[in-house]
N, C-alpha and C positions, 0 to 999 in steps of 0.2 A: 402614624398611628402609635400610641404608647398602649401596650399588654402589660399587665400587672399580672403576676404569676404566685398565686397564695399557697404558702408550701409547708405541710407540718412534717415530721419528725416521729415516728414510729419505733416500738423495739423490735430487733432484729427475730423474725421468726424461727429462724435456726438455732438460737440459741435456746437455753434452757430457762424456760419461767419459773419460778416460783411465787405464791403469794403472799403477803402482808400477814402476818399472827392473827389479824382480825378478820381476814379472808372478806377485806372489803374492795381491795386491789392488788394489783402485781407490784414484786418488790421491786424498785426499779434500779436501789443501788448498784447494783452489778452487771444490769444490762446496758446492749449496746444499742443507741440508736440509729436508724437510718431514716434516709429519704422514704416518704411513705412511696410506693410502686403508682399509685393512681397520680401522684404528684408527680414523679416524672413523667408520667406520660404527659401530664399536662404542660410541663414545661417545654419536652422535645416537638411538642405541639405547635407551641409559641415560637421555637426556634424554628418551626416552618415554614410560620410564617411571616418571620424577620428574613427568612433567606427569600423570598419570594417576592417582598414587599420594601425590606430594610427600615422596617416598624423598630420601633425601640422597645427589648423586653425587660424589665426589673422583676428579678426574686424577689416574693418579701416571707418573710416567717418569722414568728413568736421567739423571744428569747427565753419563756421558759421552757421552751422545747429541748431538752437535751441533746447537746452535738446538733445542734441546726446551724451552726456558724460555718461545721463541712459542710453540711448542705449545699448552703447561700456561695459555699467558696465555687464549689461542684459547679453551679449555676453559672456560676463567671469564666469557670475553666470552662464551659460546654457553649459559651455564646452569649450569656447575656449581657446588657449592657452596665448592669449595676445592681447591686442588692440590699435588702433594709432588715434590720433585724427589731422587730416591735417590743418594747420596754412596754409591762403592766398586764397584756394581754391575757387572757383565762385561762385553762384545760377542757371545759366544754364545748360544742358547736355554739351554743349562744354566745359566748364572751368570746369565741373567738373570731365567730362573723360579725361581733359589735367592734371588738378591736381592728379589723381588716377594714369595716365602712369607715372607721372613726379617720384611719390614716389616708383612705380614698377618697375623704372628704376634702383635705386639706393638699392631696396630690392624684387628680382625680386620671382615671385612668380610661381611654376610650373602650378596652377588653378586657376581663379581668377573667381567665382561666383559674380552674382550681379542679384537683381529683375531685371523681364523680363521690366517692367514700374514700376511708381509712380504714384499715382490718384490728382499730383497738374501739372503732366507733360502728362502723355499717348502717350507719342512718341514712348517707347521701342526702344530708341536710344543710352543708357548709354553703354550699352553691344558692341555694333558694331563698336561705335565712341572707346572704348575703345581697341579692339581686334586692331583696323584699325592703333593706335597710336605705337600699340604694337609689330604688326607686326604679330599676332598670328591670329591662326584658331577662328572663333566664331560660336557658334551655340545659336538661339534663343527659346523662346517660350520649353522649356526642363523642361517635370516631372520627371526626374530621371538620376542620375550619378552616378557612379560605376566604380570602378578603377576593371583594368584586364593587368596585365603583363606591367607595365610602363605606358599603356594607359588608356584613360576613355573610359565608356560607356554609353552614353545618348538616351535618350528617347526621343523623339520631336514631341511633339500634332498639330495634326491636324484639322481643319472641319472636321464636319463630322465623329470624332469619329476613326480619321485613324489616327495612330502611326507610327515614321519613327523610324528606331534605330539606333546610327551613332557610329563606333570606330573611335576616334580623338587621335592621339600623342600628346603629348605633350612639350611646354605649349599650355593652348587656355583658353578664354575666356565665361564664360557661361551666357544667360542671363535666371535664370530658372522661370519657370511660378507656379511651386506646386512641393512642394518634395514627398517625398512616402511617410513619415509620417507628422503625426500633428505637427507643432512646439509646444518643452517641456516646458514647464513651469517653471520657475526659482523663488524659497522663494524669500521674501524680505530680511531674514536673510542672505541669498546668497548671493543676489546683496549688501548688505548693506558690509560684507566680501570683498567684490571685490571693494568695493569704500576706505575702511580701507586698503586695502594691496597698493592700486595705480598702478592698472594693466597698465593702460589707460598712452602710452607713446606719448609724444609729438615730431611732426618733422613740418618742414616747409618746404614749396613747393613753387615755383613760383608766385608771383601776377600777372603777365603777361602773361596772357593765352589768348587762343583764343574766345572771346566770340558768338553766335551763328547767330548775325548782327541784331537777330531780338529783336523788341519792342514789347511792349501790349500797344495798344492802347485805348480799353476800354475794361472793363468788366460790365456783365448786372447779375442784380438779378433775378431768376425764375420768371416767368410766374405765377402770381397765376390765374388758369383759372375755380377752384370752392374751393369750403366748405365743412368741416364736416359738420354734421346734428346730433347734439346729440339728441338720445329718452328717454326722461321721463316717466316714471310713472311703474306702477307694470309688471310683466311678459306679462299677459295678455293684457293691455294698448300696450307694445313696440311690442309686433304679429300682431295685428291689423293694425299697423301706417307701418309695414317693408310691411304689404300685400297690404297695400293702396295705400304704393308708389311703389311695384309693380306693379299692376295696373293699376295706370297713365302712364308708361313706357311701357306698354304694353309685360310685363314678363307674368306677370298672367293671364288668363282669367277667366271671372265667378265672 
């Protein structure tokens, strides 16, 4: 079984945003990117079920994705067997599930995992647009895959705490929400190996893709709608001031 594991590149949310003069995006100069969290999971997924199977996994991700070259390295220090970094590819879910079929066309993949979303998109559209180009089964929103006689078997979360369980043939398309285990961990001495060997192959995809027709017209900064209250002074002092402003709020009485 070859898994194809499609992987973008996110800014780091700890860090501090700022937006663009025209407040039409975030500024990206100075940020840092990471692994999107949905995309590892989906990778430590894959690595499931390479240990289980000894399926062949390839990272692939966008070269215009900043910092995805750690990523892809990440992927190879964590198990996988090789990684592809996409020349041309878009920044929308369209151009980037045209760009993802375009290279599966030509390196076709029996499973092709991918985060259910990304927290700069939340559409949970990559998977479907993907499956749709492909012509394959998709199933979204999946904490768990499992290969059984040819086929997989996935798990699909609900509201509400209710679990669907699906056998799919193969190929198809996954978008998973949480794997069944924690993603591992990979040294730096590891990934620093997997940048020294040059796992990380290049291919080029279409610049012509279909992009998704829409704009961003503005973006707004939070709402600041109050303040900390830091308290001063001994133990004693900060009990008094937390019960006082209880108090006034009308938590305490007495």
């Amino acid at each position: 079984m070859r898994i194809v594991v499609a992987m973008k590149a996110v800014p780091d949310l700890v860090e501090e945003i700022e937006l663009t003069p025209d407040e039409t995006d975030i500024d990206r100069e100075y940020l840092k990117f990471v692994l999107n969290e949905w995309d590892d999971q989906a990778l430590e997924e894959a690595l499931l079920v390479k240990d289980a199977t000894g399926a062949e996994v390839v990272a692939v991700g966008l070269a215009d994705d900043p910092d995805i070259d750690q990523a892809l390295y990440t992927a190879i220090a964590k198990g996988a067997d090789g990684a592809v970094m996409l020349e041309g590819g878009g920044a929308d879910t369209h151009s980037r599930a045209a760009a993802f079929a375009e290279y599966l066309a030509k390196e076709p993949a029996d499973l092709v995992i991918t985060g259910v979303q990304a927290p700069d998109d939340l559409d949970g559209q990559l998977a479907p647009m993907l499956a749709a180009r492909l012509g394959q089964r998709h199933v979204s929103v999946v904490v768990g895959v499992e290969a059984k006689d040819g086929n997989v078997v996935v798990r699909q979360e609900f509201s509400g705490g209710r679990a669907h369980v699906l056998e799919l043939p193969l190929p198809a398309v996954i978008g998973l929400q949480a794997s069944r285990e924690t993603p591992r961990y990979a040294p730096i001495t590891r990934i620093r190996q997997a940048m020294q060997a040059g796992g990380v192959r290049g291919e080029s995809v279409s610049t012509d893709v279909a992009s998704s027709g829409l704009s961003v017209r503005r973006m707004f900064r939070p709402e600041q709608t109050s303040h900390a209250e830091m308290l001063e002074g001994d133990v004693d002092d900060i009990a008094d001031k937390i019960l006082e402003l209880l108090r006034e709020r009308g938590m305490v009485k007495g």
